[in-house]
ZAMARGU-4260 file (C-alpha; in steps of 0.2 Angstrom, whole numbers, plus 5000, padded with zeros to 4 digits):
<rodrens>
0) 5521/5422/5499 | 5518/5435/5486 | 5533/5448/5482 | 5530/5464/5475 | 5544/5470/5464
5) 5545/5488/5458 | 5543/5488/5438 | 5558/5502/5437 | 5569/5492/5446 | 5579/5475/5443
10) 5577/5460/5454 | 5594/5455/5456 | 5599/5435/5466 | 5612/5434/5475 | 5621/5419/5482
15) 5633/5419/5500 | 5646/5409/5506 | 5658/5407/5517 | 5669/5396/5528 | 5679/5406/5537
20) 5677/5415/5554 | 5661/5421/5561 | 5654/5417/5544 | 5635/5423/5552 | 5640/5437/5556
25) 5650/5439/5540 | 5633/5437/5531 | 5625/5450/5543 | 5636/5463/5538 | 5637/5460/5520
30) 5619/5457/5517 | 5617/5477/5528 | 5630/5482/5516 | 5621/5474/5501 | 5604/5485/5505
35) 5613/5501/5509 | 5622/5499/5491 | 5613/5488/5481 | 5594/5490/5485 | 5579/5483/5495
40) 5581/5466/5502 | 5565/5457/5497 | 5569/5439/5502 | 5582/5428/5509 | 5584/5410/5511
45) 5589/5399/5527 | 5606/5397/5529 | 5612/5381/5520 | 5629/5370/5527 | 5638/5361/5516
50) 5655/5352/5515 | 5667/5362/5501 | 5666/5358/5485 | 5681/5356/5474 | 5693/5355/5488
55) 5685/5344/5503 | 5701/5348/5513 | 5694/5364/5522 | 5680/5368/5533 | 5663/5366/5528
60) 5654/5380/5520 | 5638/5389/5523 | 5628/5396/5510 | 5612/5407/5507 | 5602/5414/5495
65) 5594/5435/5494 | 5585/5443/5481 | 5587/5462/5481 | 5577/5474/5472 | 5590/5486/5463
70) 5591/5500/5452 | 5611/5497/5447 | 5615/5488/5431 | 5624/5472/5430 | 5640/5478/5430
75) 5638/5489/5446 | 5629/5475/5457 | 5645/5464/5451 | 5658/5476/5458 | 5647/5481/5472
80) 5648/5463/5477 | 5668/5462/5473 | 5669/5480/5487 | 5659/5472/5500 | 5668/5455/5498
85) 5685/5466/5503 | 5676/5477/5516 | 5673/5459/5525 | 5690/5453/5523 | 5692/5442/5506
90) 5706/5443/5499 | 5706/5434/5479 | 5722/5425/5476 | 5726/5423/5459 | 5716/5414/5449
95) 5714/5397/5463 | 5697/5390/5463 | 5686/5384/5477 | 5698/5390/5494 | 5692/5393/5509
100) 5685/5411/5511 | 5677/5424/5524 | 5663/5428/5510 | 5657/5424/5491 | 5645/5435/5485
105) 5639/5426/5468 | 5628/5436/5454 | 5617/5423/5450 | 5601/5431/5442 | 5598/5447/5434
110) 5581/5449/5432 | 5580/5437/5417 | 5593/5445/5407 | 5605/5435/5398 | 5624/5444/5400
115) 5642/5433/5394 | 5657/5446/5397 | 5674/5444/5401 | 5671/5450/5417 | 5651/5443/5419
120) 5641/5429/5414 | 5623/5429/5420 | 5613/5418/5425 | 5628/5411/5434 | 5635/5396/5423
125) 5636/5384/5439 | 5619/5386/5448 | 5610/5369/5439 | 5628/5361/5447 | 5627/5364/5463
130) 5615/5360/5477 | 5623/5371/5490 | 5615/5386/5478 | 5601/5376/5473 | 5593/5374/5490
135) 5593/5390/5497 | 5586/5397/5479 | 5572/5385/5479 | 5565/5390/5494 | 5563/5405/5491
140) 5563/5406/5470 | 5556/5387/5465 | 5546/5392/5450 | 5559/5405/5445 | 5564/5400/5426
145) 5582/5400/5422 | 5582/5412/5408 | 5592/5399/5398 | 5590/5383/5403 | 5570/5386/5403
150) 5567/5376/5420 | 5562/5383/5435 | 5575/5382/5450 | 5564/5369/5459 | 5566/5358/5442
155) 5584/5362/5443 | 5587/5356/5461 | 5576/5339/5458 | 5588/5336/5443 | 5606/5341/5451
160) 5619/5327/5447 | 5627/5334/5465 | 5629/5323/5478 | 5637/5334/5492 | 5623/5334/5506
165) 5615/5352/5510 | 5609/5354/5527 | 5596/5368/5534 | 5604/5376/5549 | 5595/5386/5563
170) 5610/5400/5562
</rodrens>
């Protein structure tokens, strides 16, 4: 499938998940308040289950994959993301990684813009790490290049060390 991308505007990957409640519905409602802040939904994955990873003692998590076509900069998609993630109930604890959660809303891809903040660092450092990320991107991005690694996200998912298994669901 062929996608169209307006030239003024910024293609902008983000990745979901949650373990949490009625995570579906969860996604539902971000991704409605993703387009009504954040721009055009142009495509979006399957959604992806997966045990947790980092802390195996909690539900498992599903994941998935949008691309939205965006006129914001960085910096507002990021905070955008960090409003809705409240809107929906998270709640960030200190500086704890990998708890359970209602909903994650990771920057993954600007465009191919290289950013490294404080507060941002895009692409995401952690994509080429972890399969619940990298399957629901290949199957919509697979010949996407990583702007720094200079492999394409299918090359990335065939190579991923991570052994955690990612299953398609039909939710």
């Amino acid at each position: 499938m062929v996608v169209e991308i307006d030239k003024r505007n910024n293609m902008v990957v983000l990745s979901l998940g949650g373990n949490v409640g009625d995570v579906n519905q969860t996604f539902r409602n971000s991704i409605a308040s993703i387009e009504d802040r954040v721009g055009r939904l142009i495509l979006s994955s399957s959604l992806y289950e997966t045990k947790a990873w980092g802390a195996e003692n909690q539900p498992n998590f599903l994941n998935q994959v949008i691309v939205v076509e965006t006129g914001l900069n960085p910096e507002e998609v990021l905070n955008t993301c960090l409003s809705v993630e409240k809107q929906q109930g998270r709640e960030r604890l200190g500086k704890k990684k990998w708890q359970q959660r209602v909903i994650d809303i990771d920057l993954l891809f600007y465009g191919d813009s290289i950013i490294d903040t404080i507060d941002l660092k895009v692409p995401h450092p952690y994509i080429q790490d972890r399969n619940f990320v990298l399957f629901p991107l290949a199957e919509i991005l697979p010949g996407f290049i990583h702007p720094l690694l200079s492999k394409t996200v299918l090359e990335l998912k065939n190579s991923c060390d991570d052994k955690l298994p990612v299953i398609k669901t039909l939710g």
